[in-house]
C-alpha positions as CSV (number, residue, x, y, z in Angstrom):
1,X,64.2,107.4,172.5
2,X,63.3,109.9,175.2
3,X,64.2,113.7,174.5
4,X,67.2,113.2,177.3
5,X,68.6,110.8,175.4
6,X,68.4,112.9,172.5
7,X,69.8,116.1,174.6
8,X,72.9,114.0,175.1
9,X,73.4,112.0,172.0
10,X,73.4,115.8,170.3
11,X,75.7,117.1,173.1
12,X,78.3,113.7,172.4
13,X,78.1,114.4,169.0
14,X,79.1,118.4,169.1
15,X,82.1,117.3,171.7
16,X,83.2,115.3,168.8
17,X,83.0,118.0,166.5
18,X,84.7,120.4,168.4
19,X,87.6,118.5,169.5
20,X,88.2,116.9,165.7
21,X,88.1,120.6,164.4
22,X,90.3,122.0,167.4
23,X,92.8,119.2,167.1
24,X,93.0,119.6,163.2
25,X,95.3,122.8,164.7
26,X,97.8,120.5,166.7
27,X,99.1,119.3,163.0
28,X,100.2,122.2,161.3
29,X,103.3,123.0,160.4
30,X,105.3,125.7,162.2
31,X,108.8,128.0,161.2
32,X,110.8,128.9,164.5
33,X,110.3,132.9,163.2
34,X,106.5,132.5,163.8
35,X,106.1,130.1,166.5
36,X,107.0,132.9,169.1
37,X,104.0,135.2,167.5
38,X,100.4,135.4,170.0
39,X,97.7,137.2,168.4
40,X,95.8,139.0,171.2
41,X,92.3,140.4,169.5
42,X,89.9,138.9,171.9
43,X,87.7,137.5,169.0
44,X,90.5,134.6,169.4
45,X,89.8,133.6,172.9
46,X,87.3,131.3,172.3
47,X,89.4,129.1,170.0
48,X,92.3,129.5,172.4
49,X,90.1,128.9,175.0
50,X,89.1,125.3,173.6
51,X,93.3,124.6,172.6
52,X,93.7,125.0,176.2
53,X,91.2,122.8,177.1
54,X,91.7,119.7,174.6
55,X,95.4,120.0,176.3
56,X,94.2,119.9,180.0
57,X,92.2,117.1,179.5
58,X,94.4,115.2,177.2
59,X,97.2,115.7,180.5
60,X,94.4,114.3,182.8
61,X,94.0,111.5,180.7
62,X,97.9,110.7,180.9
63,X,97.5,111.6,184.4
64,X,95.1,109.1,185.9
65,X,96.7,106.2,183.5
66,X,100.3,107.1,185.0
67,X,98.8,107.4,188.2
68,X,97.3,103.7,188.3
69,X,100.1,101.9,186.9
70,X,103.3,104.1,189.1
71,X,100.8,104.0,192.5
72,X,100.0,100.5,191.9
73,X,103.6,99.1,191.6
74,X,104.8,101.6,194.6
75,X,101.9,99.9,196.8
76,X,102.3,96.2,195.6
77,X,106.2,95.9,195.6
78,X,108.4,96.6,198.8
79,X,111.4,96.6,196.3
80,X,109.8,98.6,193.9
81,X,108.4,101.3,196.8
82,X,112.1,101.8,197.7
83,X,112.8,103.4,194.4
84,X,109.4,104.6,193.3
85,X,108.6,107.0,196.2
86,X,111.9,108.2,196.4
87,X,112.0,108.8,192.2
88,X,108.5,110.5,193.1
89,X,109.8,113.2,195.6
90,X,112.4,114.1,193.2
91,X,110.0,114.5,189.9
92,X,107.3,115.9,192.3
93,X,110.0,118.9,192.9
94,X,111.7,119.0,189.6
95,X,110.1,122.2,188.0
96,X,107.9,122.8,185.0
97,X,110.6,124.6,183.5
98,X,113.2,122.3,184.2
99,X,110.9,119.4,182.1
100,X,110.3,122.0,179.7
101,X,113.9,122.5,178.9
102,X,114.3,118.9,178.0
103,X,110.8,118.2,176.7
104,X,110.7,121.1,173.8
105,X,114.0,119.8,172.2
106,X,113.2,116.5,172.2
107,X,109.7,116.7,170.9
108,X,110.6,119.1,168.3
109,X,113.2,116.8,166.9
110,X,110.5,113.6,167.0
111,X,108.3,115.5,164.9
112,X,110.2,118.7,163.1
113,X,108.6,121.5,161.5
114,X,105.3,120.4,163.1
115,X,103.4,122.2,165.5
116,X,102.4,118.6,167.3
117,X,106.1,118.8,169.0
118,X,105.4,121.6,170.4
119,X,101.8,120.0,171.1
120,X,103.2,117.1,173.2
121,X,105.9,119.7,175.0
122,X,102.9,121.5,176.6
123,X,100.9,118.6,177.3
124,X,103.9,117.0,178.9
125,X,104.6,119.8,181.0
126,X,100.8,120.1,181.7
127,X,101.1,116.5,182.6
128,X,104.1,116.9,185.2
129,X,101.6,119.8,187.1
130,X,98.9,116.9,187.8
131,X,100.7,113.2,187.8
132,X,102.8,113.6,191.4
133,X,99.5,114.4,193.5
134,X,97.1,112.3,191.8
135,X,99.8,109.3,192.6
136,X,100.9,110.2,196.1
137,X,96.6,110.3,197.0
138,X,96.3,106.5,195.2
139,X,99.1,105.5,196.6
140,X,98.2,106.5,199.7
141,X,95.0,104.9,199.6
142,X,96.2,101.5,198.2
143,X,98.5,101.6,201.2
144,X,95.7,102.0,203.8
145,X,92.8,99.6,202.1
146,X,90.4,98.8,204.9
147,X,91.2,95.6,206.4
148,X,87.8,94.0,206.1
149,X,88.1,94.8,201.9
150,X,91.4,93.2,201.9
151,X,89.8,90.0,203.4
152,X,86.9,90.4,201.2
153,X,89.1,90.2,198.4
154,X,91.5,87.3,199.5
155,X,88.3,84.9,200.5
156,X,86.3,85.5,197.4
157,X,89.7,84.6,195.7
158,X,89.6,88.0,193.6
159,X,91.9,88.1,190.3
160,X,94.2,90.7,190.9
161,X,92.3,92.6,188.1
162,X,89.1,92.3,189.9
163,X,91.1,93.0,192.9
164,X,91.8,96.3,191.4
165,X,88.6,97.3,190.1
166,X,86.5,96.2,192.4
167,X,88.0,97.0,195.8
168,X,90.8,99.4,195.6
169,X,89.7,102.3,193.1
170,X,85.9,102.3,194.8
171,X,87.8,102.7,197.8
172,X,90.3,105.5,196.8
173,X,87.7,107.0,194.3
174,X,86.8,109.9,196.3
175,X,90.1,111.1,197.1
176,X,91.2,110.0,193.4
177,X,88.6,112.4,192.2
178,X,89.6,115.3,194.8
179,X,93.0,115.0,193.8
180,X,92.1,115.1,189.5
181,X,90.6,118.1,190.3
182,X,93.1,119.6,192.7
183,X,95.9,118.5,189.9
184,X,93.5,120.0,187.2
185,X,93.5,123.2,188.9
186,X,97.4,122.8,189.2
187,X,97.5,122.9,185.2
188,X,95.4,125.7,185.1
189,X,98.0,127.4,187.2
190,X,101.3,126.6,185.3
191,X,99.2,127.2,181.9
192,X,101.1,130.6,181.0
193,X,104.6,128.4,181.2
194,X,103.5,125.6,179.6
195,X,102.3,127.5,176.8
196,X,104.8,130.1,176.1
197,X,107.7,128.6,176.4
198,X,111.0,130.5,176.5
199,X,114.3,128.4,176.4
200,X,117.9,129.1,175.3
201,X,116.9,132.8,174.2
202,X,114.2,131.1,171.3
203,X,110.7,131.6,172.4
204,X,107.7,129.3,171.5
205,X,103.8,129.6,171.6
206,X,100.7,127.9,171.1
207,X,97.3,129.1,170.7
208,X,95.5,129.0,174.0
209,X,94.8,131.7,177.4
210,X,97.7,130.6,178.7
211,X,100.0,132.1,176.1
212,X,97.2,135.1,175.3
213,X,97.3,136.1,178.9
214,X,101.4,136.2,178.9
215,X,101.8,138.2,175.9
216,X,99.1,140.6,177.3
217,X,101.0,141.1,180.8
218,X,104.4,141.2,178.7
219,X,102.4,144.0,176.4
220,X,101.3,145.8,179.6
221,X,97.9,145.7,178.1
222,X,95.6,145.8,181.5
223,X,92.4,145.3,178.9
224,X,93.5,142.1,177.7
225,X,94.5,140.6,180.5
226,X,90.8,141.2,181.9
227,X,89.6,139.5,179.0
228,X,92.0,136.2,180.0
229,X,91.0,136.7,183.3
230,X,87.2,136.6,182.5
231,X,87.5,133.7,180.1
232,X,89.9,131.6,182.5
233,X,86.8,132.2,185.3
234,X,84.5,130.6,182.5
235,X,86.3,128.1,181.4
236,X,87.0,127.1,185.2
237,X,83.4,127.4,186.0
238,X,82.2,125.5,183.1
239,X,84.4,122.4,183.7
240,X,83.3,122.5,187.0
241,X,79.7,122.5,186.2
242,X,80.0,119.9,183.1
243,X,82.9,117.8,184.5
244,X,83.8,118.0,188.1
245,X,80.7,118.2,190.1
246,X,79.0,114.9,188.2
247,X,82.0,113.5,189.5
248,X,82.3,114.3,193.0
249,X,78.4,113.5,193.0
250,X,78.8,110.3,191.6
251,X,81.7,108.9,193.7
252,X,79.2,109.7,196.9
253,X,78.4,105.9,195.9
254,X,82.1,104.8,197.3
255,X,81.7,106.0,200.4
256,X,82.9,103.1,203.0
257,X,79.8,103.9,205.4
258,X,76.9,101.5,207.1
259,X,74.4,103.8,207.5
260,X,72.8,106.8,204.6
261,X,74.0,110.2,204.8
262,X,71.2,112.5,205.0
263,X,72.3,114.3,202.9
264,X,74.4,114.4,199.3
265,X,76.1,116.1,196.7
266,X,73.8,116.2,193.7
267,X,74.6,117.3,190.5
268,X,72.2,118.9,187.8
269,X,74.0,116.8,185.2
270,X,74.9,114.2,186.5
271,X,71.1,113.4,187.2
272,X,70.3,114.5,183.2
273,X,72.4,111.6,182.8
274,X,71.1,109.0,184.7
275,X,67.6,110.2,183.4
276,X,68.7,108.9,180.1
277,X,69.4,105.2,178.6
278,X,73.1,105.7,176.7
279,X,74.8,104.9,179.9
280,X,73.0,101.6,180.2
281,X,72.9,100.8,176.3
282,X,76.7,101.7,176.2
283,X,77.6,99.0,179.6
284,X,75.4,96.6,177.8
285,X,77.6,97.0,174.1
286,X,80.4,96.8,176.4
287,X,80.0,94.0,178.4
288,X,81.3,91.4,176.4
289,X,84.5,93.3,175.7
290,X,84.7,94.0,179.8
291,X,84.4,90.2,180.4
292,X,86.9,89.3,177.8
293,X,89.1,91.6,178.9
294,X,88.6,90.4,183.1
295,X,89.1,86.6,181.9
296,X,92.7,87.6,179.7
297,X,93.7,89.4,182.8
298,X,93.5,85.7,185.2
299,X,97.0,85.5,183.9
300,X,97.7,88.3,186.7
301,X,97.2,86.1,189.0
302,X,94.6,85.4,192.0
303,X,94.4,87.8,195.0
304,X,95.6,84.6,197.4
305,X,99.5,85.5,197.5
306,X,100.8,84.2,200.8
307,X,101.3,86.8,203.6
308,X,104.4,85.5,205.1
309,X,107.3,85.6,203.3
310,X,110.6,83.6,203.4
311,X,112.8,85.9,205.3
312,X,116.1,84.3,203.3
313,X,114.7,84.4,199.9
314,X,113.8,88.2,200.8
315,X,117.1,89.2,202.3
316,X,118.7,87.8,199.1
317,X,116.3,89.5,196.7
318,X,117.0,92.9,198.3
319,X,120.2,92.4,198.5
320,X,120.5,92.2,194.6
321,X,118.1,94.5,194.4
322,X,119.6,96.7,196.2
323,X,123.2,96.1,194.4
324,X,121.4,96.8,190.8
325,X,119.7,100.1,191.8
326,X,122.8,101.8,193.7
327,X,124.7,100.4,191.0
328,X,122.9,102.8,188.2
329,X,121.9,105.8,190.5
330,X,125.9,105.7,191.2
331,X,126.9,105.3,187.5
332,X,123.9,108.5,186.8
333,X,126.0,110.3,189.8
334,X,129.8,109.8,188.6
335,X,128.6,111.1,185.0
336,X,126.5,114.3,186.5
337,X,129.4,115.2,188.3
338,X,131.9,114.8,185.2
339,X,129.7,116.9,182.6
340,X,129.5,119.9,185.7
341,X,133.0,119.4,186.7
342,X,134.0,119.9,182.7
343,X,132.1,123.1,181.7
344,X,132.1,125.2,185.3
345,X,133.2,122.8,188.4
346,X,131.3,121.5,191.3
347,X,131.7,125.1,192.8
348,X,128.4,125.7,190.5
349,X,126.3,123.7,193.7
350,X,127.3,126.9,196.1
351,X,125.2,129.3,195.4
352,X,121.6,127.2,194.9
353,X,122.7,125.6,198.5
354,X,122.6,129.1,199.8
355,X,119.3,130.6,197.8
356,X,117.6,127.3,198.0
357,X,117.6,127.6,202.1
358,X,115.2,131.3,201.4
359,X,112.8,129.5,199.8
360,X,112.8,127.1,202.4
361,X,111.6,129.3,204.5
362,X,109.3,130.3,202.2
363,X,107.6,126.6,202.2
364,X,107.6,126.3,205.5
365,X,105.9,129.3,206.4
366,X,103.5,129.0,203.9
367,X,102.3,125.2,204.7
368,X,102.0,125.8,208.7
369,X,99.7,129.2,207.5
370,X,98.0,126.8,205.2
371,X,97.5,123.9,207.2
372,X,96.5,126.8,210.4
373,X,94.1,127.9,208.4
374,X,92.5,125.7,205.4
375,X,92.3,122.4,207.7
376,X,88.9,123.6,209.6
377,X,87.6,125.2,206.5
378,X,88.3,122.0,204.9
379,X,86.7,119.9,207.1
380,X,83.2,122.2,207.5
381,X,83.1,122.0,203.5
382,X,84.0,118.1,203.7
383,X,81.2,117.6,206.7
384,X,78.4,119.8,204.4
385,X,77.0,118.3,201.1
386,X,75.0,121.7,200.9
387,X,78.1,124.1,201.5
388,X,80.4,121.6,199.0
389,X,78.0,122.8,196.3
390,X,78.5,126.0,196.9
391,X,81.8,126.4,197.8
392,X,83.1,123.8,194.9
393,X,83.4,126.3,191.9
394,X,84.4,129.2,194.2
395,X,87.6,127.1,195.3
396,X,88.0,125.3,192.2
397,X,88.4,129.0,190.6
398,X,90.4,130.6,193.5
399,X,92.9,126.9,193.1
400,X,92.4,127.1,189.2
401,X,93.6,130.9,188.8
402,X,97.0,131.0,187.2
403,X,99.2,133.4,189.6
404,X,101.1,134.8,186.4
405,X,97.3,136.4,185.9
406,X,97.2,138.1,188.7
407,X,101.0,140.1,188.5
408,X,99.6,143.3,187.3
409,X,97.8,143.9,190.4
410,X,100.8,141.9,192.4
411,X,103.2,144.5,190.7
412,X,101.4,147.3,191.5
413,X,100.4,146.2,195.0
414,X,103.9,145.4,195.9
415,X,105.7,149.2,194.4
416,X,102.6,151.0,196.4
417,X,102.9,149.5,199.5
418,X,106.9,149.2,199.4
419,X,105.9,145.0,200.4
420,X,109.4,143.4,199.1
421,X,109.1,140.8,196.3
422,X,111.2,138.2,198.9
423,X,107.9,138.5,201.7
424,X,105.1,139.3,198.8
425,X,106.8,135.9,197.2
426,X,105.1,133.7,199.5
427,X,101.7,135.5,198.9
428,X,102.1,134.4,195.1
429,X,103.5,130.9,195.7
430,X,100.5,130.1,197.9
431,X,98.0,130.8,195.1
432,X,99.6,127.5,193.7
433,X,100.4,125.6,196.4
434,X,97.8,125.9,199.4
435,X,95.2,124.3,197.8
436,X,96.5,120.7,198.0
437,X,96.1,121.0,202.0
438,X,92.2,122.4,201.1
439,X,91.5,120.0,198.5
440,X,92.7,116.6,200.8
441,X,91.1,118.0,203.5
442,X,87.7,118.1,202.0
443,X,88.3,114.6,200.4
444,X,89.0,113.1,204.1
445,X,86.3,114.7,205.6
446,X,84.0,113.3,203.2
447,X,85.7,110.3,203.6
448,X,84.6,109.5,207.4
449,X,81.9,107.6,207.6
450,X,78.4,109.2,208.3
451,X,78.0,106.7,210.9
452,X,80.6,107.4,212.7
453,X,79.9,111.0,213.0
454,X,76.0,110.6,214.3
455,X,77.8,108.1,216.9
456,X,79.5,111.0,218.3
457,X,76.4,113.2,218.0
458,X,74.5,110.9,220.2
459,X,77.1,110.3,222.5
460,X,77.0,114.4,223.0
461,X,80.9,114.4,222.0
462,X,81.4,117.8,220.7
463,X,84.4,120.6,220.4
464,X,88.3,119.8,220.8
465,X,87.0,116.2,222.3
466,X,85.2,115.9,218.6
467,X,88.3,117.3,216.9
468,X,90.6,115.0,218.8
469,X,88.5,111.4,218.9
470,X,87.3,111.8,215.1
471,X,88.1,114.6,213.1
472,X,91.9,115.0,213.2
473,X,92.4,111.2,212.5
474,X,90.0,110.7,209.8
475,X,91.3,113.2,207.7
476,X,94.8,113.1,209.0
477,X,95.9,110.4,206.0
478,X,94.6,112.9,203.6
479,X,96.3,115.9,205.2
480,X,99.4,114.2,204.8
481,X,99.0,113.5,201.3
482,X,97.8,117.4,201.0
483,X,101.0,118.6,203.0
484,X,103.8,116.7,201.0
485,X,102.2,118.1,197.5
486,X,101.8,121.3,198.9
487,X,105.2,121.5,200.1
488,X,106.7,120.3,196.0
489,X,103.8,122.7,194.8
490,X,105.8,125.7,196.6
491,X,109.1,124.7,195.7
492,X,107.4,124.6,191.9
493,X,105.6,127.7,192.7
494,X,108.8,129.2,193.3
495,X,110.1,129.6,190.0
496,X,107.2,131.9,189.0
497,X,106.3,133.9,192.3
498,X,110.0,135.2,192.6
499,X,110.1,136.9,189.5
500,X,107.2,138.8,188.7
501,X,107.2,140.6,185.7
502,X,104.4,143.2,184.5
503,X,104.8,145.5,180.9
504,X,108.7,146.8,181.5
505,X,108.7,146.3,185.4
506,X,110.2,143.1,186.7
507,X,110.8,142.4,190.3
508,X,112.9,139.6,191.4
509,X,113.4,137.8,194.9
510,X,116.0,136.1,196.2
511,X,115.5,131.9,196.5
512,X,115.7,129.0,194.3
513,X,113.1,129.8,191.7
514,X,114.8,132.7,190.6
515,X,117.6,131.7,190.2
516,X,116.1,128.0,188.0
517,X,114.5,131.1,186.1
518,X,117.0,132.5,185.4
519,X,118.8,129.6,184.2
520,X,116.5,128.5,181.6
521,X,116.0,131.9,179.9
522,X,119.9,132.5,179.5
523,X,119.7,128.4,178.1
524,X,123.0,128.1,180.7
525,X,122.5,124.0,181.2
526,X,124.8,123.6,184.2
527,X,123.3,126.5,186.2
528,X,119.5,125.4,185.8
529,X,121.1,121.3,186.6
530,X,122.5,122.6,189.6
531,X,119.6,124.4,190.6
532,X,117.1,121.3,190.0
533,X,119.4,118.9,192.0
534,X,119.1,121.5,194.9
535,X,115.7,122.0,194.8
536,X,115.2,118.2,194.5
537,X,117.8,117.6,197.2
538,X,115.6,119.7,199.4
539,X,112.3,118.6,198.5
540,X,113.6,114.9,199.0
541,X,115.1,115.8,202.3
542,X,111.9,117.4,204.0
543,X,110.0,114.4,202.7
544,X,112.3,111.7,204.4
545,X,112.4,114.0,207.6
546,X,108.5,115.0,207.5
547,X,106.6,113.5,205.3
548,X,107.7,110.4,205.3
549,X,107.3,109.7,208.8
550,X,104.0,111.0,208.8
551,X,102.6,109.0,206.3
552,X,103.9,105.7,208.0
553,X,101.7,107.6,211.4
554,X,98.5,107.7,209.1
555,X,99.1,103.9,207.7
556,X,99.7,102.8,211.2
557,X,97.6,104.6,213.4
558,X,94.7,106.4,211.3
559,X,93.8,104.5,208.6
560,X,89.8,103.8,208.8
């Protein structure tokens, strides 16, 4: 054994260790008196630290699975896509607060008077900051396979497993990767909600920086909040080092591309690893188990389904299709509209119509600034192995930086200048939200092939000729799938840039996420359903309009 092997067979076993003893906390048991209690000494932070951690990744983990299975059924069934992608817009804009509502009471009731309810209420809510745009980027590449793999995999007569495996996650692995990072960074930024909860007046909280850094803004405690802020910045730097960059590095290898880059993203640990023998011991040990598991899954089926399909039998089987679906969706409808008609009438829809239309603007401004001016930065990062090493971590901490973080100086910038909170808003809403058009764009600029950039270097092709013949359609597919998760990630955004709240100051704007805010701390169910309908009516809307259309541009016109 060489001493790298060692180095990481130590560095497995401490992971273990930690994550045993950390978890051992998620068991405990809990009264309602004491779960609202945050203990800010900063000798704590490195234990909440770690709690915050074990949930981020635990969210990924639920994450990339979800993502798989929903993208997966969206691509492979036209039935199935109708409902999915739709059902996707509207969870991709139902806010964290609006799961959390649902999620605390029901977890707390599966497992009562233990603090692993309220556990699984933050990872869930953790989990709906990073499933919608880690599926809309798979599905988006499932959707836009090369066609050369697709016949690759229909004349080699592929299981549908190997199918999977094989061809369409090595081809969607750098954008897959992009996006786990961008929707990691989304976590980070929602951390404060998902970890101090407040719903129906009764206030929860778990260990972790999330919940440290809220009670130190709430306390006014300028101190304490530096000391979140400097331990978010390592923790964010640290995952990036250990976590992200090994696997932006590694999925260089996926690149659809004839000839070699000259250059490539290299990663100090992810060559420690490949110095050492466990990765290759651990694929031998697990070869059997990967073969059994590749000749079970035959009963999927072989890649060889026919491409033409009879038009009758179709018709009829959307035709029932159809019938089913509308039939429930209407059923859902008719009961919605009795429980809000009962308790405060359909009136309650008027004024979320009317506040929901600000922070429209407020999305639309932000996106066009976005896309104006994170697109070329994008593709320059995307085009330079040497400049994505350095600028990783710095965007990864500016993406990863929860906004709540930053509201003593937002508080204070805002009452100096005499900025309102309804302008300032959109300021705090693009911490969370501009990052998606960033993060895409990178991943489709690394996406083009090498060789087809050094065909336009030879051919002397160079400014808005470049920008027009290359550039703009390769990474047009992954601006789109940037744009419509930047678009729900304001909407989201919302509900914590339009009330900003600092020691006994709070300043409130007028739009949709303050008035969802609103909603859930005064536990007023009707208000806060209205308000999510709206919000997802919208959200659904500019997606059919927008989005929508877009997409089907990439799949049809751009798709490499």
């Amino acid at each position: 054994m060489s001493w790298a092997d060692a180095v990481v067979a130590a560095a497995v076993l401490v992971l273990i260790y930690l994550t045993l003893r950390v978890g051992q906390g998620t068991t405990v048991s809990f009264s309602t008196s004491e779960s609202a209690r945050v203990d800010t000494d900063p000798a704590r932070l490195p234990y909440d630290a770690a709690r915050s951690l074990l949930r981020m990744f635990v969210a990924l983990a639920l994450s990339t699975v979800f993502t798989f299975v929903y993208a997966y059924a969206a691509a492979k069934s036209r039935r199935l896509e109708r409902i999915l992608i739709p059902a996707l817009d509207i969870l991709q804009s139902v806010p964290v607060l609006g799961f959390l509502t649902v999620a605390v009471t029901g977890f707390i009731a599966l497992f009562p008077g233990s603090m692993l309810g309220l556990e699984c209420a933050s990872i869930f809510a953790i989990f709906t900051s990073q499933a919608w745009n880690m599926t809309f980027g798979f599905y988006s590449s499932l959707t836009s396979l090369p066609r050369e793999l697709d016949e690759l995999s229909r004349s080699f007569r592929f299981t549908r497993w190997m199918r999977f495996w094989r061809v369409e996650v090595p081809s969607g692995a750098i954008g897959l990767v992009w996006n786990g990072m961008m929707s990691f960074g989304g976590g980070w930024f929602f951390l404060v909600a998902s970890e101090a909860i407040s719903v129906n007046h009764r206030d929860y909280a778990l260990p972790g920086v999330g919940s440290y850094a809220g009670a130190a803004i709430a306390d006014g405690d300028l101190a304490r909040v530096g000391w979140a802020v400097l331990t978010m910045a390592v923790m964010v730097i640290g995952v990036n080092f250990l976590f992200w960059r090994p696997l932006t590095a590694w999925a260089e290898k996926f690149k659809n591309e004839q000839a070699e880059a000259t250059e490539v993203q290299r990663s100090l640990v992810l060559n420690f690893l490949r110095r050492s023998n466990w990765p290759r011991l651990l694929g031998r040990l697990t070869r059997p188990a990967r073969h059994g598991l590749a000749r079970a899954a035959r009963v999927l089926g072989v890649d060889d389904r026919p491409l033409r399909i009879d038009p009758g039998r179709r018709r009829t089987g959307d035709v029932a299709f159809a019938a089913v679906a509308g039939a429930l969706i209407l059923w859902g409808l008719v009961d919605l509209g009795g429980y809000l008609h009962a308790r405060t009438g359909l009136g309650v829809f008027a004024e979320p119509l009317v506040v929901g239309l600000v922070t429209l603007g407020r999305v639309v401004v932000l996106v066009a600034v976005a896309t104006v001016v994170w697109v070329p930065i994008g593709v320059r990062i995307g085009f330079s192995p040497r400049l994505t090493r350095v600028a990783q971590p710095v965007v990864q901490v500016l993406a990863s930086f929860p906004a709540n973080f930053l509201f003593p100086l937002a508080v204070w910038f805002f009452l100096r200048t005499g900025l309102p909170i309804d302008v300032g808003g959109i300021l705090l809403m693009a911490l969370g939200a501009q990052w998606y058009i960033l993060f895409n764009t990178i991943a489709g600029a690394m996406s083009i092939p090498t060789d087809l950039r050094e065909v336009m270097d030879d051919l002397g092709v160079r400014g808005a000729q470049r920008w027009r013949r290359l550039v703009l359609p390769g990474v047009f597919p992954s601006y789109v799938t940037g744009g419509i998760t930047a678009s729900g990630g304001a909407w989201n955004a919302s509900i914590v840039a339009e009330v900003v709240t600092f020691g006994g100051t709070t300043l409130t704007a007028t739009g949709l996420g303050a008035y969802i805010s609103g909603a859930t701390q005064s536990g007023n169910f009707p208000r806060l359903i209205a308000g999510v309908a709206v919000m997802s009516l919208y959200v659904v809307g500019l997606n059919r309009l927008v989005w929508r259309r877009l997409y089907r541009l990439a799949d049809a016109r751009y798709a490499l």
